[in-house]
N, CA and C atoms as a LAMMPS dump frame, in Angstrom:
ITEM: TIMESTEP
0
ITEM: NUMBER OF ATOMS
564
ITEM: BOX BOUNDS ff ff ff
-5.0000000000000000e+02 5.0000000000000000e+02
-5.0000000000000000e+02 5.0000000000000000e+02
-5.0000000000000000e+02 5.0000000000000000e+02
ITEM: ATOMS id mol type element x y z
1 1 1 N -16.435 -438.964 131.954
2 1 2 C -16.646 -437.53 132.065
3 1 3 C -15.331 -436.778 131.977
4 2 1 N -14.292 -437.634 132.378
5 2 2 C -12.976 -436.985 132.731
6 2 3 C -12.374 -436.815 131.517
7 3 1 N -12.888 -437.678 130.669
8 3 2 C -11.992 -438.16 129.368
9 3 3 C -12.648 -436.907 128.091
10 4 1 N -13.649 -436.868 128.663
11 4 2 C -14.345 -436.556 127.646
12 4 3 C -13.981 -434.624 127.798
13 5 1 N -14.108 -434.152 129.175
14 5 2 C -13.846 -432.895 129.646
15 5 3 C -12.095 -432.295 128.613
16 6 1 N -11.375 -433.416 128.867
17 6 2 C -10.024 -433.393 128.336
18 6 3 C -10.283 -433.089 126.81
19 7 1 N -11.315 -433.866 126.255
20 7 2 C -11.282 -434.344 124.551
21 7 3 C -11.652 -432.919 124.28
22 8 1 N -12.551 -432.182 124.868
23 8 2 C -13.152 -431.02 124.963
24 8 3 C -12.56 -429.826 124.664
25 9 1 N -11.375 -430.137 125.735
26 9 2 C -10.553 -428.923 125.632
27 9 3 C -9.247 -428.818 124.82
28 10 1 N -8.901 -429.907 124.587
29 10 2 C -7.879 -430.25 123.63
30 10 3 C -8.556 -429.555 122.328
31 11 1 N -10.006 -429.467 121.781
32 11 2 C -10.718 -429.16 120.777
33 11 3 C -10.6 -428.093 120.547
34 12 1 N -10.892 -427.409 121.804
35 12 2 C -10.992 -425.557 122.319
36 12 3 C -9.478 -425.306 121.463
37 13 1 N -8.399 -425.757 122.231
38 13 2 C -6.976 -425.928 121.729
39 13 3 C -6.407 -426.25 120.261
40 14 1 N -7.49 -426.874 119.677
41 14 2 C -7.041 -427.232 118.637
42 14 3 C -7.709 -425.856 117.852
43 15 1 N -9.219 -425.68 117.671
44 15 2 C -9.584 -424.751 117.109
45 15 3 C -8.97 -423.305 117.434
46 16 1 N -8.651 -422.729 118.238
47 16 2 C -7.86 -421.538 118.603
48 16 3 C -6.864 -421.64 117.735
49 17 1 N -7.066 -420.133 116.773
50 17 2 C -5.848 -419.882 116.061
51 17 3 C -4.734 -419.558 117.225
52 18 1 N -3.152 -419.933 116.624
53 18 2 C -1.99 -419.791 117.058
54 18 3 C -1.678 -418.47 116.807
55 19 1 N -1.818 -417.871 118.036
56 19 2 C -1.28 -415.969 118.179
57 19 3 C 0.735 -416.288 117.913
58 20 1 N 0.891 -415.323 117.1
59 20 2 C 1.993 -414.948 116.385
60 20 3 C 2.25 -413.608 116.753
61 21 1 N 3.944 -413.304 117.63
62 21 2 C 4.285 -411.863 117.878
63 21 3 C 4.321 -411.276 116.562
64 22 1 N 4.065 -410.192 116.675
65 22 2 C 4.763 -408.881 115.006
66 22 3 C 5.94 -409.711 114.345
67 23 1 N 7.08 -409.591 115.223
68 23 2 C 8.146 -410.157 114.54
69 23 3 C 8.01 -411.582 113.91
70 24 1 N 7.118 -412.69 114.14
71 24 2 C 7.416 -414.118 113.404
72 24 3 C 6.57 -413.828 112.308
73 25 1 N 5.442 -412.714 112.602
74 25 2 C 4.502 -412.85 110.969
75 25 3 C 5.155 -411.943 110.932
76 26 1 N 5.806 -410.791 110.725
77 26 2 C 6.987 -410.405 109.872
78 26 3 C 7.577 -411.579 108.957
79 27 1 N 8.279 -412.095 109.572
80 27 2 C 9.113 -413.108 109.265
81 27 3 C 8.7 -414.032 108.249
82 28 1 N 7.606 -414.606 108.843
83 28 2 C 6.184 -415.525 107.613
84 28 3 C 6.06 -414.857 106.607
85 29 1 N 5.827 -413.244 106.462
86 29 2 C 5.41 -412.881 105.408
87 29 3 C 6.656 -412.422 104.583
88 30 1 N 8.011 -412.595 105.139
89 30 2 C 9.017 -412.379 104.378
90 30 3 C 9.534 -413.885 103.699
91 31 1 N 9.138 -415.159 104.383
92 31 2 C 9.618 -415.89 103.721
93 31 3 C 8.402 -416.166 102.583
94 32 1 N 6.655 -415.893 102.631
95 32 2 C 6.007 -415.713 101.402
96 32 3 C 6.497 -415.219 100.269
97 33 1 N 6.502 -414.11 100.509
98 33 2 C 6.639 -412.73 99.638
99 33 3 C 8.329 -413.616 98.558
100 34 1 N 9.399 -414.377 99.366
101 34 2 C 10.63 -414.735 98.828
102 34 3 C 10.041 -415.915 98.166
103 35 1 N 9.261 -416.529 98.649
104 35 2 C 8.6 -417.988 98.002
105 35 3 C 7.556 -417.95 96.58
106 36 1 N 6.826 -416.477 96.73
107 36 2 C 6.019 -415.785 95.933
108 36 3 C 7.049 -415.566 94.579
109 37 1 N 8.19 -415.009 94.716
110 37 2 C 9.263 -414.861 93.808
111 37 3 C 9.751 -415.473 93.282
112 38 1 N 10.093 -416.487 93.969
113 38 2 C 10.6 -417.61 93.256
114 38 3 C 9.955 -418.601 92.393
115 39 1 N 8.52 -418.479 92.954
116 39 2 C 7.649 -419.085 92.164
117 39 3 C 7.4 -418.579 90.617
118 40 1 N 7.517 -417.149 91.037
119 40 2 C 7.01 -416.002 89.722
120 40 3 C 8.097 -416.377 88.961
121 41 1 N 9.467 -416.682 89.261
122 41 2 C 11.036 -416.401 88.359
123 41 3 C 10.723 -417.516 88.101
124 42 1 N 10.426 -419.119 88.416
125 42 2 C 10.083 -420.056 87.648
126 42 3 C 9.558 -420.379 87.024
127 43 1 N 8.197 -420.227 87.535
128 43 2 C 7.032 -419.879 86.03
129 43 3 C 7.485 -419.124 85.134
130 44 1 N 8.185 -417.893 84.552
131 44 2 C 8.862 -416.793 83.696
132 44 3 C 9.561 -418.095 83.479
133 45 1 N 10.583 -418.776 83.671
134 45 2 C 11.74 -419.176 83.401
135 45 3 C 10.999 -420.707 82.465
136 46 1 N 10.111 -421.202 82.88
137 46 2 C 9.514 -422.408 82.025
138 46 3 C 8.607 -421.647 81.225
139 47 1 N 7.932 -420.886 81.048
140 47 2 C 7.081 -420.356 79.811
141 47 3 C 7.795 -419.879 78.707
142 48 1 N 9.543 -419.35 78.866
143 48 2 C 10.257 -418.367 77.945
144 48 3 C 11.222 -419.542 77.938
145 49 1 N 11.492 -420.363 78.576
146 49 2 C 12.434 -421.821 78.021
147 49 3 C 12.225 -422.331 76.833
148 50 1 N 12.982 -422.568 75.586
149 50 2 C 12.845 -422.417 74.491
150 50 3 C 12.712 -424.195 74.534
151 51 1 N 11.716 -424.803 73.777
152 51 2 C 11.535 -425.99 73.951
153 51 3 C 11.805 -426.577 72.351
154 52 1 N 12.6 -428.019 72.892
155 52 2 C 12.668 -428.958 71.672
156 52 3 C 11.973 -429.102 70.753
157 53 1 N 11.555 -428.771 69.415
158 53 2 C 10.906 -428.715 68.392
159 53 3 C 10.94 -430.176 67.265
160 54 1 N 10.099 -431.165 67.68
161 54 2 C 9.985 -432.213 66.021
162 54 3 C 8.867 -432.163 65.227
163 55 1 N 9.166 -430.614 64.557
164 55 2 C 7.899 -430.215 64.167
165 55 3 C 7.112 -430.893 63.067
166 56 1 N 7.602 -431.793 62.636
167 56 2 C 6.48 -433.101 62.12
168 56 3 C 6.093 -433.659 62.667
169 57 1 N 6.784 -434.641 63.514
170 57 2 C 6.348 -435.484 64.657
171 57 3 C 5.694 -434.918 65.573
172 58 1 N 5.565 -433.447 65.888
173 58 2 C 4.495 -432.724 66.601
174 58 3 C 2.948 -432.393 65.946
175 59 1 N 2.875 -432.68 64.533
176 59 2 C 2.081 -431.973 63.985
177 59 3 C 0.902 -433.592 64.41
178 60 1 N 1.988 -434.819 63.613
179 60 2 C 1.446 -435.506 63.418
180 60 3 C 0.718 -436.356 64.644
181 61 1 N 1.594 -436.012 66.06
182 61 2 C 1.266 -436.853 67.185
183 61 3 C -0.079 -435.582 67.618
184 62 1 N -0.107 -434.46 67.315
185 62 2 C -1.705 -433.55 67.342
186 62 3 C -2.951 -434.174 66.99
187 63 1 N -2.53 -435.01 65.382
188 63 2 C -3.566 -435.315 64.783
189 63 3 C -4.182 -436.642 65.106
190 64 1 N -3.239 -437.513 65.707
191 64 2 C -3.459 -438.349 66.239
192 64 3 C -4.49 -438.068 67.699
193 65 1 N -3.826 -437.146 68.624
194 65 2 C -4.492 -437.019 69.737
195 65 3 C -5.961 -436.27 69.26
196 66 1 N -6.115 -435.47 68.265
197 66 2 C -6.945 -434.642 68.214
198 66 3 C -8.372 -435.881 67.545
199 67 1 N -7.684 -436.804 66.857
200 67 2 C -8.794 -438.173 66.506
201 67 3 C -9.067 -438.569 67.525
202 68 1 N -7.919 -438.807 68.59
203 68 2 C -9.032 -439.594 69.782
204 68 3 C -9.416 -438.792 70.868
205 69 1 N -9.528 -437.623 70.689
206 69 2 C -10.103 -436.447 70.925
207 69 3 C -9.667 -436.285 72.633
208 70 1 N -8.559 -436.414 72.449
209 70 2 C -7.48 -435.891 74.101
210 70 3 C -7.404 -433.928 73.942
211 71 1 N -7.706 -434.176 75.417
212 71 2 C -7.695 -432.735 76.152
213 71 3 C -6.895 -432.164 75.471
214 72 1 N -5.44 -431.999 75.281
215 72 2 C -4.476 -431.441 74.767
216 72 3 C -4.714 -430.848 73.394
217 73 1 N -5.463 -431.971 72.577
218 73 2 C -5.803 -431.01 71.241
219 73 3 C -7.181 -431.022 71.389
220 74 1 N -8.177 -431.155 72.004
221 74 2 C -9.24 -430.477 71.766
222 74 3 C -9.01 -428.69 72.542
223 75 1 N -8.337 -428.524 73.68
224 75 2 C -8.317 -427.507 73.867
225 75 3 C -7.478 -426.661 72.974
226 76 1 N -6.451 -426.7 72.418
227 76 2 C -6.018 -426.526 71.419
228 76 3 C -6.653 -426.23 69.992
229 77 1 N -7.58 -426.507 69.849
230 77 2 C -8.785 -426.542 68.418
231 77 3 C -9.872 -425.133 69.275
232 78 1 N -10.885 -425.316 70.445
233 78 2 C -11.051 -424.632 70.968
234 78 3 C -10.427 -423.281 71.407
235 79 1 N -9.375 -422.988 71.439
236 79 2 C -8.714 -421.73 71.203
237 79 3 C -8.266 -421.27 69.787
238 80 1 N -8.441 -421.968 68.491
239 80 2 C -8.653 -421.186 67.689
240 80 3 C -10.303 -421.257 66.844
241 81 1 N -10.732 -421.166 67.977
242 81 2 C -12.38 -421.069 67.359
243 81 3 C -12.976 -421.945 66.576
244 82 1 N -12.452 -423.043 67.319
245 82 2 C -12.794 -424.348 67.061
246 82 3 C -12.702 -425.091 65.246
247 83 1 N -11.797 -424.418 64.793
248 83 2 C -10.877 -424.839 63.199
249 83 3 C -9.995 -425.384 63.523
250 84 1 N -9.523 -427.117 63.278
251 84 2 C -8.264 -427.685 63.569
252 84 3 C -7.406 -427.304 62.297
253 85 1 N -6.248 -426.915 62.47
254 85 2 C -4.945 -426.583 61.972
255 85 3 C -5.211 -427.39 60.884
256 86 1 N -5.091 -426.775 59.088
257 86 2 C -4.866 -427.532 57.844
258 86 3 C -3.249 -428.265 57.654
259 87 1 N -2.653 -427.552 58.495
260 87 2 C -0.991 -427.788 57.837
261 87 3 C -0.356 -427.911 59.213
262 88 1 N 1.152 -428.633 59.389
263 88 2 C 1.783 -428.486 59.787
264 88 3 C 2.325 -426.548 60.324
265 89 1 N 2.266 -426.017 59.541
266 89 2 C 2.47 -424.182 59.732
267 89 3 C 1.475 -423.682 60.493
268 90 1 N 0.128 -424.282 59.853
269 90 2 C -1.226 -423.724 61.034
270 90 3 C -1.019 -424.292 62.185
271 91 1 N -0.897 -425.064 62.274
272 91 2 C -0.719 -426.083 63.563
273 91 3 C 0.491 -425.02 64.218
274 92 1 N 1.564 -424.664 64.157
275 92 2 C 2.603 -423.893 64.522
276 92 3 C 2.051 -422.902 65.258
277 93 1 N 1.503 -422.431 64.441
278 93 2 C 1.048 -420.954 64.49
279 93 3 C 0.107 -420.914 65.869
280 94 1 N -0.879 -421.704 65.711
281 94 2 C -1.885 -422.109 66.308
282 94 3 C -1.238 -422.096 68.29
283 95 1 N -0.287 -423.309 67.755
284 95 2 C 0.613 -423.578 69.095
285 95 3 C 1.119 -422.432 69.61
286 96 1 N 1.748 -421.731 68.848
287 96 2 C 2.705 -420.084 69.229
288 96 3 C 1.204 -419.494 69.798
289 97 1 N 0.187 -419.142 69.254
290 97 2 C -0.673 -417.84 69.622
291 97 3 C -1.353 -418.426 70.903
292 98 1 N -1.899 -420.246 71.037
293 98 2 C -2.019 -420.433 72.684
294 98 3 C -1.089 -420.334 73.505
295 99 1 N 0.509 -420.425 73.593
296 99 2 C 1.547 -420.184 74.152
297 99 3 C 1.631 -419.262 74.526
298 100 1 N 1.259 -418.075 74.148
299 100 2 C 1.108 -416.853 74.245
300 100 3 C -0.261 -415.735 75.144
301 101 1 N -0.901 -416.96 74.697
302 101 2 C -2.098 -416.736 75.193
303 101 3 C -1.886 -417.352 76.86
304 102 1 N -1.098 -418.748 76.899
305 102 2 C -0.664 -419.029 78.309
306 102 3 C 0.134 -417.96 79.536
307 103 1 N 1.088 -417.461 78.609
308 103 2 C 2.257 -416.314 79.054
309 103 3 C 1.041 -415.488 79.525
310 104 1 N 0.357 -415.059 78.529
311 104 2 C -0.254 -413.369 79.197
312 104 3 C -1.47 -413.702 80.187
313 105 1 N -1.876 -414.754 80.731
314 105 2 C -2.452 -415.04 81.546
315 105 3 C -1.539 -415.294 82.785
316 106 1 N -0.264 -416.079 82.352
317 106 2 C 0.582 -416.283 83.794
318 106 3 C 1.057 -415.108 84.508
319 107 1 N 2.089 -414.209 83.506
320 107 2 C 2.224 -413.144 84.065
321 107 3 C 1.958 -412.043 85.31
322 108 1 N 0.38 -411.829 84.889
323 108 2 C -0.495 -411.387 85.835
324 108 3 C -0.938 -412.144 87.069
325 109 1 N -0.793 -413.13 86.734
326 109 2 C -1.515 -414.649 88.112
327 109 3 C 0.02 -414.533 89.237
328 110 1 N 1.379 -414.359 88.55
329 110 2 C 2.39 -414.193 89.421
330 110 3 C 3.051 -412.836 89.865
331 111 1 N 2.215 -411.897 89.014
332 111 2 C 2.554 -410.443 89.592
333 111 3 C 1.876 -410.238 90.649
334 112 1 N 0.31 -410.742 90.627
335 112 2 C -0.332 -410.764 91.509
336 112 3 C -0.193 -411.346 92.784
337 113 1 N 0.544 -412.363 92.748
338 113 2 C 0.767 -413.314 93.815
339 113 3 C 2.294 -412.398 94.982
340 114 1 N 3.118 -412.011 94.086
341 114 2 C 4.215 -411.177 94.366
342 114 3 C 3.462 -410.299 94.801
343 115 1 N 2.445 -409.22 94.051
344 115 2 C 1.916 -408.065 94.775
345 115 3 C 1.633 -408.007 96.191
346 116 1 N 0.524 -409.163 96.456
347 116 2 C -0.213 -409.375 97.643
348 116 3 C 0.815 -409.739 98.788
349 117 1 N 2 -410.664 98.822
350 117 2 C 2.83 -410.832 99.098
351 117 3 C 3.765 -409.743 99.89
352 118 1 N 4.025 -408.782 98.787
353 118 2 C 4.875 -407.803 99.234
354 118 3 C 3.396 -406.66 99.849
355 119 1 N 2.063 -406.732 99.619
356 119 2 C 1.592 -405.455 100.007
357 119 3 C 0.927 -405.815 102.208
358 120 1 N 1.124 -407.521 102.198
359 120 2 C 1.446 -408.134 103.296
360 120 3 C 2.129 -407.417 104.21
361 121 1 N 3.24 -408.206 103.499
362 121 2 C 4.438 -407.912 104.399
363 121 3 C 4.635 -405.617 104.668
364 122 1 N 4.287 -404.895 103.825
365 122 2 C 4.335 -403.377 104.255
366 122 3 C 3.814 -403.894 105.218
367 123 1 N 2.305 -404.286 105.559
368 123 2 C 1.116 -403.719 106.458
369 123 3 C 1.675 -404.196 107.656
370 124 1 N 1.918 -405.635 107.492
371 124 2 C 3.057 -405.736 108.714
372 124 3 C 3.456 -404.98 109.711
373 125 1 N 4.921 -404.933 108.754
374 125 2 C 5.71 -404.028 108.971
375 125 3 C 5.496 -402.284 109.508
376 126 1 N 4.311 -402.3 109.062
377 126 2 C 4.022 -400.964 109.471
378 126 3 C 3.088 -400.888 110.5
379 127 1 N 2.9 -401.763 111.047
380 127 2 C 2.189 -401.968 112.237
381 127 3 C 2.654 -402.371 113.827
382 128 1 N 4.058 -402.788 113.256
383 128 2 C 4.794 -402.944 114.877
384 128 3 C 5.212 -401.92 115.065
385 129 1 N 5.587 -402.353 116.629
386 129 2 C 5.235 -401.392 117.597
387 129 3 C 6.491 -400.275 117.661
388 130 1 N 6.708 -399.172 117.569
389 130 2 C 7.734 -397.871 117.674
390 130 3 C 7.618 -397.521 116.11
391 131 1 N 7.235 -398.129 115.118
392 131 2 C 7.495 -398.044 113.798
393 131 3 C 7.215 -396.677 113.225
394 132 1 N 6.028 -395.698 114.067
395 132 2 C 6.246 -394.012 113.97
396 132 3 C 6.696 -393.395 114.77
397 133 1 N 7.637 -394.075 115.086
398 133 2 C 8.633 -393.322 116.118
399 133 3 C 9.727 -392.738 115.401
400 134 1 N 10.157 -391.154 115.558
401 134 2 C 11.662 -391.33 114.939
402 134 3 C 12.932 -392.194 115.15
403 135 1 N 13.711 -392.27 114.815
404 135 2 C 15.205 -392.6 115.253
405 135 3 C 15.41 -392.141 116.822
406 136 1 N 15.419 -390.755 116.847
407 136 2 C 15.922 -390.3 118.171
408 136 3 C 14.904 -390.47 118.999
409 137 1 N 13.401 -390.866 118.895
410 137 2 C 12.674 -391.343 120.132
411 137 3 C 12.84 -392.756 120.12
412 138 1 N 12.765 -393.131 119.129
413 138 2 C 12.931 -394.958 119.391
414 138 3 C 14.602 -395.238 120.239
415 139 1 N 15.642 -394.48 120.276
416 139 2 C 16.767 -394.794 120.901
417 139 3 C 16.475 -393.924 121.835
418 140 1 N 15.606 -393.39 122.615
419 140 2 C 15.242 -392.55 123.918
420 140 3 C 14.495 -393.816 124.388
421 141 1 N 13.296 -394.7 123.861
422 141 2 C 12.66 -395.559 124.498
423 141 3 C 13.926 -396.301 124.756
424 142 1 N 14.749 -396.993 124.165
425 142 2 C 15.28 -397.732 124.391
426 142 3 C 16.178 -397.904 125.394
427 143 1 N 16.824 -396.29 125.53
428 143 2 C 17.379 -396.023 126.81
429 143 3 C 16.319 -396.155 128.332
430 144 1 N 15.29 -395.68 128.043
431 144 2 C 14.485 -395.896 128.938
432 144 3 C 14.116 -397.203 129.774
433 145 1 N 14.381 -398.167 128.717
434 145 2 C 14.11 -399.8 128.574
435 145 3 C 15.521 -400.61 129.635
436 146 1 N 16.423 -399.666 129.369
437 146 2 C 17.474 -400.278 129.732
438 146 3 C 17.788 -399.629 131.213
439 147 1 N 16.839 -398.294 131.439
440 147 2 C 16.987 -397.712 132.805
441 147 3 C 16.326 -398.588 133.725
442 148 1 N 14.645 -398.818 132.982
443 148 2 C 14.001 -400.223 133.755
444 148 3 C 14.479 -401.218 134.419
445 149 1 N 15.49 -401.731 132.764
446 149 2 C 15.792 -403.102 132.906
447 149 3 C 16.752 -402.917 134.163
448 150 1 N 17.683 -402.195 134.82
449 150 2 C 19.281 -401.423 135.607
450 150 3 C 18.415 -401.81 136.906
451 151 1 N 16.674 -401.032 136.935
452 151 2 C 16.09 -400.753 138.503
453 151 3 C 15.727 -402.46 138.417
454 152 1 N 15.045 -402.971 137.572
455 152 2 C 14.771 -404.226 138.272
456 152 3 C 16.001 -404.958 138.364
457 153 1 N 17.358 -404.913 137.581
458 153 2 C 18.081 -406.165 138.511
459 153 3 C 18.666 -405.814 139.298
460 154 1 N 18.467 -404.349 139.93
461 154 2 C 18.872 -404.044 141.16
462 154 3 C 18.113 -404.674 142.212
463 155 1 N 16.436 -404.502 142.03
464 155 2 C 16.326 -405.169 142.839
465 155 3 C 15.807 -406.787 143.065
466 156 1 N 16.004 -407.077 141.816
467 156 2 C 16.293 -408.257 141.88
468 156 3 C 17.563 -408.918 142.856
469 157 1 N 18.353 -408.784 142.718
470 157 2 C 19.778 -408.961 143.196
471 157 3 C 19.167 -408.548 144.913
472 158 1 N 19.041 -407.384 145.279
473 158 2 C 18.291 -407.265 146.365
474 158 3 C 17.369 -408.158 147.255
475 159 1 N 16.576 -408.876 146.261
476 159 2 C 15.604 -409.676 146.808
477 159 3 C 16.187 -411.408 146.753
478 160 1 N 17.242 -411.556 146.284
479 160 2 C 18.212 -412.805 146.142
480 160 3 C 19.165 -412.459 147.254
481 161 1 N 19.367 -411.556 147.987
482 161 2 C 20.075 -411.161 148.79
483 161 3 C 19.54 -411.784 150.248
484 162 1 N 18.561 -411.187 150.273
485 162 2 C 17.611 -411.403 151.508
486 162 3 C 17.169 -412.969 151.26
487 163 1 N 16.518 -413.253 150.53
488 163 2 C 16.658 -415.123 149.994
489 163 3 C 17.673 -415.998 150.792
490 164 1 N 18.825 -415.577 150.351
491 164 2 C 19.451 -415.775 150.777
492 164 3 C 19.962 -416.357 152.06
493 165 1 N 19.738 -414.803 152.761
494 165 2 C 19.906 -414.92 154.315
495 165 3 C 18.941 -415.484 155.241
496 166 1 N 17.688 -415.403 154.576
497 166 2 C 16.564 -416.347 155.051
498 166 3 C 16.767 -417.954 154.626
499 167 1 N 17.23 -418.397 153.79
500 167 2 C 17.719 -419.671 153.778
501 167 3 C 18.858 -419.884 154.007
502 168 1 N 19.975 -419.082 155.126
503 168 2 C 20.442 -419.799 155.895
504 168 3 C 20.029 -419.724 157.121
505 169 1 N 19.001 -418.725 157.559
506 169 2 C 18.47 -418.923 158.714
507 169 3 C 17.934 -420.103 159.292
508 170 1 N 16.822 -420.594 158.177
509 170 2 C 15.938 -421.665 158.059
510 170 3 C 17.359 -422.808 158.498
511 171 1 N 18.006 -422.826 157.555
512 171 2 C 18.992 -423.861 157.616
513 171 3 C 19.64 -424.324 158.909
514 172 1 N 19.716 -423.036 159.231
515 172 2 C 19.992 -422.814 161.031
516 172 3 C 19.602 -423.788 161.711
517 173 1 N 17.978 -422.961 161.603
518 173 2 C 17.204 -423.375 162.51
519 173 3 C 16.742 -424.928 162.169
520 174 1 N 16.657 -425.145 161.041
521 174 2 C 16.276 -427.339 161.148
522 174 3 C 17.756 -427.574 162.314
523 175 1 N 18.964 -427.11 161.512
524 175 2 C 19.821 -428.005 162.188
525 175 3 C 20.091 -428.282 163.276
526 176 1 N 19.295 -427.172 164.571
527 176 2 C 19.204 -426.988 165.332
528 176 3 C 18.146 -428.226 166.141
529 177 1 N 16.664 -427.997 165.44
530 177 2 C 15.789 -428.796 165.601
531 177 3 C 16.202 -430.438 165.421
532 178 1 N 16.854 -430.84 164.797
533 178 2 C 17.349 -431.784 163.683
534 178 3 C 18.439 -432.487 165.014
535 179 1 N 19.166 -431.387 165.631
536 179 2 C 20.225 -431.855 166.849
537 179 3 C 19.51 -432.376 167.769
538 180 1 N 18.545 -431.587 168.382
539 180 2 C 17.728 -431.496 169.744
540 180 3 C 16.934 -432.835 169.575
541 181 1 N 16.369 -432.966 168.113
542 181 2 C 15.248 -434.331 168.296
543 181 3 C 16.135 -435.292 168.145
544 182 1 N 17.413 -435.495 167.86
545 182 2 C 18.505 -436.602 167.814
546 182 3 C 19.205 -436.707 169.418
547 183 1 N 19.372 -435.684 169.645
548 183 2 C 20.233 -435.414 170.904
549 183 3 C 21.778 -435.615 170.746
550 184 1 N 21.819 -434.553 169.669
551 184 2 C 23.08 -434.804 169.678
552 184 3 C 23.575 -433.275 169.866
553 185 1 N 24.898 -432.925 170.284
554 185 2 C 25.324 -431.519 170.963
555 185 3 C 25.942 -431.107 169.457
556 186 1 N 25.626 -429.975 169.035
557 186 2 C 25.978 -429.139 168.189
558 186 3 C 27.126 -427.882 168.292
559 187 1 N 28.055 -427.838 167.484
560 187 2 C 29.221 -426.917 167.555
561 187 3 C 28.556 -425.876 166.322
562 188 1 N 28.507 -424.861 167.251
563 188 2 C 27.837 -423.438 166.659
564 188 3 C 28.939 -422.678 166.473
């Protein structure tokens, strides 16, 4: 029952999303939004990377794949409306206008990803706490914060004071008790 009460709540624990202050999903959504970018500048950077060309040996390793009818050139045949390339030039051509056709699909898939990213991180941001505050009230709270903070370690310090003197009272008093049940004479 005991084991099982535990397994239970560990579950409760496990299923409960992890509450996050403003500032760390700030933070989360700033390292997205930078991860979102970098993703986007790489994808850009391998689609517009100008690639090694053996444009015979490309035509011909097509025709090969496209006989034993591999993904690569059947989708390839399928994007030009299902006519395989007569020539080495069609075949080119063919390659350039799906390449292209790849680009203007990526584009948008990583603007988008950047968008959401950065439209995140505003909502965020615009949701912690003083954030419609001006300048000169947000440094009025803050003074305020620090008048707080002045009264409690006053009396903090206050109440470590008295602590204090009550534990040497106590201290006193065992050593006292501590003599008497020993019997031994104490220099006060």
């Amino acid at each position: 029952m005991i084991a099982k009460m535990n397994y239970q709540q560990m579950q409760s624990k496990v299923e409960q999303p992890a509450k996050i202050d403003p500032i760390t999903a700030v933070q989360d959504s700033i390292d997205t939004l930078s991860l979102s970018l970098f993703e986007a500048l790489r994808g850009l950077r391998d689609a517009v990377a100008p690639t090694i060309d053996h444009e015979d040996m490309e035509y011909e390793d097509f025709l090969m794949a496209y006989a034993k009818d591999q993904p690569y050139a059947l989708e390839l045949i399928e994007a030009s409306d299902g006519n395989p390339p007569k020539s080495r030039d069609e075949y080119l051509k063919l390659r350039a206008k799906n390449e292209m056709k790849k680009h203007a699909e990526l584009v948008p898939k990583l603007a988008q990803g950047v968008l959401g990213a950065s439209d995140k991180l505003d909502t965020l941001v615009s949701e912690l706490p003083g954030m419609h505050r001006t300048k000169a009230e947000q440094m009025d709270r803050i003074q305020e914060l620090l008048d707080e903070n002045k009264v409690v370690d006053e009396e903090l310090q206050e109440v470590y004071k008295k602590t204090e003197i009550r534990r040497d009272e106590i201290r006193l008093a065992l050593q006292k008790v501590t003599c008497r049940a020993l019997g031994i004479e104490e220099e006060i």
